[in-house]
C-alpha positions in Angstrom: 106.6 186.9 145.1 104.3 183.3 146.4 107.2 181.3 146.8 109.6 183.6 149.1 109.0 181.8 152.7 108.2 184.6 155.4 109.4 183.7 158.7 106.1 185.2 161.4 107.8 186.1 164.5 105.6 186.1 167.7 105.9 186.1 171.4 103.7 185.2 174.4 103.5 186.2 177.3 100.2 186.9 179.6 97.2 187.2 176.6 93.9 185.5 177.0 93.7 182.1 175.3 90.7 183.7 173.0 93.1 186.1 171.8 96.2 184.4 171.2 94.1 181.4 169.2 92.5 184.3 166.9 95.8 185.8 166.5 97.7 182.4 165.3 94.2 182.0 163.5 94.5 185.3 161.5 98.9 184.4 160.6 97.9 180.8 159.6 95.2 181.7 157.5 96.6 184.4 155.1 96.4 184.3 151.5 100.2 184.2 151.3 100.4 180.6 153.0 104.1 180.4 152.1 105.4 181.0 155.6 106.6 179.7 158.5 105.1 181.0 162.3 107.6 181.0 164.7 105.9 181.3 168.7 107.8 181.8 171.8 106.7 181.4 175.1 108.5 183.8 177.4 106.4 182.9 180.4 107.3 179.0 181.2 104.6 178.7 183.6 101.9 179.8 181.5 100.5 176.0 181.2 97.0 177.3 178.9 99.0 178.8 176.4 101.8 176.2 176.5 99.6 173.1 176.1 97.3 175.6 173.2 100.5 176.2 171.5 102.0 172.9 171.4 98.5 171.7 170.1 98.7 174.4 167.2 102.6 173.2 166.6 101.2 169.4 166.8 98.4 169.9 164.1 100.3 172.1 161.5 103.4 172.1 160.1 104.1 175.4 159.7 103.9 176.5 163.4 107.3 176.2 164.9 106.7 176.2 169.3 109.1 177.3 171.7 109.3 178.1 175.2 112.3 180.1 177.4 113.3 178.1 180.5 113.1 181.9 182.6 111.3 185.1 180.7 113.5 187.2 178.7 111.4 190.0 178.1 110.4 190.6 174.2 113.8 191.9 173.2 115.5 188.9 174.5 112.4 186.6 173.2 112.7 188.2 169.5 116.6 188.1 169.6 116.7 184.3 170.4 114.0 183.7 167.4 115.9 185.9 165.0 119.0 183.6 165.8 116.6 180.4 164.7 115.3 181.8 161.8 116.7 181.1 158.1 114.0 182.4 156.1 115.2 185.2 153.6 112.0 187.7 155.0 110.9 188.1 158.2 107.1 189.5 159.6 105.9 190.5 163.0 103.0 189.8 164.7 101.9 190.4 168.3 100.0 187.2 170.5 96.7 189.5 170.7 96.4 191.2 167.1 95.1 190.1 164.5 96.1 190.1 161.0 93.8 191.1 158.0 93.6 187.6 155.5 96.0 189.6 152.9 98.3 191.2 155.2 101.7 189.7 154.1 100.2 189.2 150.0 99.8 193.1 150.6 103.1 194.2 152.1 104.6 191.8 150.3 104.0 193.5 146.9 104.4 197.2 148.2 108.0 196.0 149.3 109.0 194.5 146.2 107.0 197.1 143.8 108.8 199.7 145.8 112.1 198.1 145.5 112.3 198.5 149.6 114.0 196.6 152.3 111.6 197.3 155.1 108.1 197.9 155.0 104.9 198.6 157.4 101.5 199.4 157.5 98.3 201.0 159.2 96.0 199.2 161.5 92.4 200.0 162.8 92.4 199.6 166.9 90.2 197.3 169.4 89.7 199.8 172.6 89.1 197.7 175.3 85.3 198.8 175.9 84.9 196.7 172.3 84.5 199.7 170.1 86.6 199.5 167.2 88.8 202.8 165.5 90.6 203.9 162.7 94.1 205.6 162.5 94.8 208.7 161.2 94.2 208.7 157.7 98.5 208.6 156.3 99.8 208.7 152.9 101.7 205.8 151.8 105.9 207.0 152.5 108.4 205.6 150.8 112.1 206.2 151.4 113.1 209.9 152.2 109.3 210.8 152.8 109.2 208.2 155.8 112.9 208.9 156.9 111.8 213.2 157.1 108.0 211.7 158.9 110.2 209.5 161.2 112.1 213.1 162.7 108.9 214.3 164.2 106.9 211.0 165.3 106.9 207.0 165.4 105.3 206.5 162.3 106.2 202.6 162.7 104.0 200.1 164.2 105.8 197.6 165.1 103.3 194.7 164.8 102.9 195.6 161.3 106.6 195.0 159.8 108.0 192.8 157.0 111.7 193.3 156.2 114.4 191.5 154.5 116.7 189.2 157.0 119.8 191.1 156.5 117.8 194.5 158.0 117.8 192.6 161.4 121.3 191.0 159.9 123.3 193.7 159.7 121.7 195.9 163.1 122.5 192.7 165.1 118.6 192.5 165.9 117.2 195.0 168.5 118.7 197.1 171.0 117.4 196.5 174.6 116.1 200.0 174.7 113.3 199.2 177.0 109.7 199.8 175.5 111.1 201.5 172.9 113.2 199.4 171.3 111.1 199.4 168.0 111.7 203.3 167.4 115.5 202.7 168.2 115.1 199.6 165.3 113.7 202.2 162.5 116.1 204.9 163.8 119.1 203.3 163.1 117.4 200.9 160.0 117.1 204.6 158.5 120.9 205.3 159.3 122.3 202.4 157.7 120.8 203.4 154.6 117.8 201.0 154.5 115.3 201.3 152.2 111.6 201.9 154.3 108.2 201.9 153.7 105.3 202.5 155.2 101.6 201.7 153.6 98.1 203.6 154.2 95.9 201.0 154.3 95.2 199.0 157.6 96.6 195.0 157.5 96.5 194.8 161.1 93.8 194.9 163.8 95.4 196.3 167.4 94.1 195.4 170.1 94.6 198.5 173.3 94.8 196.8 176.7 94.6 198.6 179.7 96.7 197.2 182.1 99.1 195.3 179.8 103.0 196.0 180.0 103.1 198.3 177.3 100.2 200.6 179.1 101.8 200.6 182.5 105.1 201.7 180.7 103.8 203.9 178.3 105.4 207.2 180.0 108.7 205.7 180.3 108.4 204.9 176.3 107.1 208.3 175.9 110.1 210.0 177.7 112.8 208.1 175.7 111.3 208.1 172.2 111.3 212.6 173.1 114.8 211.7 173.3 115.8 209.7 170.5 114.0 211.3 167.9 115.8 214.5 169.2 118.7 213.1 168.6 117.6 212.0 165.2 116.7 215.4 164.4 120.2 216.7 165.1 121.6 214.0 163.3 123.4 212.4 165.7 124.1 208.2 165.2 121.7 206.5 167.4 123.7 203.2 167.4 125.9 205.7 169.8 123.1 206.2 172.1 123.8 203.6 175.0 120.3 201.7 176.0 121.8 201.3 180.0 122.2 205.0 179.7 118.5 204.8 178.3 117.4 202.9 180.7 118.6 204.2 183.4 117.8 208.0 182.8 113.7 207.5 182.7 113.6 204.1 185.0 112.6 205.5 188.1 108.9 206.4 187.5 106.8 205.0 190.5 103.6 203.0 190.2 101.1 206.0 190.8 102.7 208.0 188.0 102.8 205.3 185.4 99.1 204.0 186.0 98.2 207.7 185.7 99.8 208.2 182.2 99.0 204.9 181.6 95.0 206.4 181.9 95.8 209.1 179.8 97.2 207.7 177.2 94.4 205.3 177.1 92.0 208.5 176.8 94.4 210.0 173.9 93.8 206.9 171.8 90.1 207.0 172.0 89.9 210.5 171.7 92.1 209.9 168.3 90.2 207.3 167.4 87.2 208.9 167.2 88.5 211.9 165.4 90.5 209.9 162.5 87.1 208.2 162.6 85.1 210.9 161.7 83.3 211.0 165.3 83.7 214.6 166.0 81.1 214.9 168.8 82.4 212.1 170.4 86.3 213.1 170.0 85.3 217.0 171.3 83.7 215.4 174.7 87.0 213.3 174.4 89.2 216.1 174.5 87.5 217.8 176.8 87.6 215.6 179.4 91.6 215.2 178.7 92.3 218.5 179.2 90.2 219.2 182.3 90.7 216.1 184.1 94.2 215.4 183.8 97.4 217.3 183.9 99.7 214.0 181.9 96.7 214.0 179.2 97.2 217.4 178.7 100.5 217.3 178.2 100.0 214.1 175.9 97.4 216.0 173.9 99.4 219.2 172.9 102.4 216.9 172.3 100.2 215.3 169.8 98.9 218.1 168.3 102.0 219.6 167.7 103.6 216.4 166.5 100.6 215.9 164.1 101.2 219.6 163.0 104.1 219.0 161.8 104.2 215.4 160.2 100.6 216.9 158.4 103.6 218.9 156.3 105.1 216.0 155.3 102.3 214.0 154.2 100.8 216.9 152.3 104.1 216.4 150.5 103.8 213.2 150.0 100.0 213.4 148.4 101.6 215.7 146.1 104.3 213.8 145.1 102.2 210.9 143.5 
């Protein structure tokens, strides 16, 4: 497929410059060079990633630069891309990931060998002690097998996508569904009858930041992706769902309480990491330590453990299926 444009979506914010140069790095240097970056700046003071990025747009052609006069937050920031962008396929990358050199030449191919209109793949994880980790080890779902895993946990990472246009097209881009907004995407992407993918193998290095806006939000993203895939489950139209209703119901966690989840959910990740990873001494002192220490990792680690009980069920079905 050399010769379909991809259109790299990617928004700035706060990131060190280190990171944000290795991440527009890792997009610029892919083996499938037929694409187009597209940064935005959603933080208009940031003057060392400004005056990096512009240098990056200066010196390469294929790095479109833009910056938002106030911030917007990263639906807002995605939204005003999508309504730039004219390229028939779209990827998205986060400022402090990094991509693996065939990332898109990968996820390309699965979506067009698998006649799909949305794909996605694993990633391995940068913890921020340095240690690097491995997912779970997932079977490659396709179609019904990802829309069934998708009823019992966010399957999706979001920094891993490559669609066709008209998926963002026809759902009028994202919802503002705050810090959860990629779940509500591949909700209602099933709904409308999308064809989905997701890969096993990792494309995507994730980098874990403690302290980031994603961390300190984490149990209000927790809370409303409960509710949404209930919802799912029951079948009812998520496009119904109102995000100020959303928003609203699970905005009125204080500080304390999100740092503290924030912690756990921290500890949950290594502790998975190291268990996907084959480090069972390390993920039993892990665990351990989650469920003594801390009453919002406990509650985090049977949620996962029942969640994982479940989706094992439907990837057992989908090993058997190939």
């Amino acid at each position: 497929m050399m010769g379909e444009k991809i259109a790299v979506l990617m928004t700035a914010y706060n990131e060190e410059k280190e990171w944000v140069c290795e991440s527009v790095d890792s997009v610029l240097g892919q083996t499938y060079d037929d694409l187009h970056l597209y940064v935005l700046l959603d933080n208009p003071e940031n003057d060392v990633l400004k005056d990096m990025l512009k240098a990056y747009e200066e010196k390469d052609s294929r790095v479109s630069f833009f910056i938002n006069e106030k911030n917007l937050g990263l639906v807002g920031s995605l939204n005003k891309l999508l309504g730039i962008v004219t390229e028939k396929y779209i990827a998205r990358m986060d400022a402090d990931d990094i991509c693996e050199p065939d990332r898109l030449e990968r996820e390309m191919n699965f979506l067009t060998d698998n006649n799909l209109d949305f794909v996605m793949s694993d990633c391995s994880f940068l913890y921020p002690n340095g240690e690097r980790g491995c997912g779970q080890s997932i079977p490659a779902l396709i179609g019904e097998e990802f829309n069934e895993a998708s009823a019992y946990g966010n399957v999706s990472l979001h920094n891993t996508w490559l669609m066709r246009k008209e998926v963002y097209d026809s759902l009028n881009g994202y919802r503002d569904v705050r810090f959860c907004e990629d779940y509500d995407f591949v909700l209602r992407a099933i709904q409308h009858k999308f064809a989905i993918g997701r890969m096993s193998e990792e494309t995507v290095v994730y980098r874990l930041r403690t302290g980031s806006v994603s961390s300190l939000n984490a149990k209000e993203q927790f809370e409303k992706a409960k509710l949404l895939r209930y919802m799912y489950r029951k079948g009812r139209n998520v496009s119904e769902i109102s995000p100020e209703k959303l928003n609203d119901r699970f905005s009125s966690y204080g500080m304390e309480q999100k740092e503290k989840f924030a912690t756990a959910k921290t500890e949950i990740d290594a502790f998975a990491g190291s268990l996907y990873g084959g480090s069972y001494v390390s993920a039993m002192g892990k665990a351990i330590k989650i469920l003594f220490l801390s009453s919002e990792g406990r509650k985090l680690f049977f949620n996962l453990f029942l969640g994982r009980c479940r989706l094992s069920a439907v990837y057992k079905k989908a090993k058997n299926s190939r």
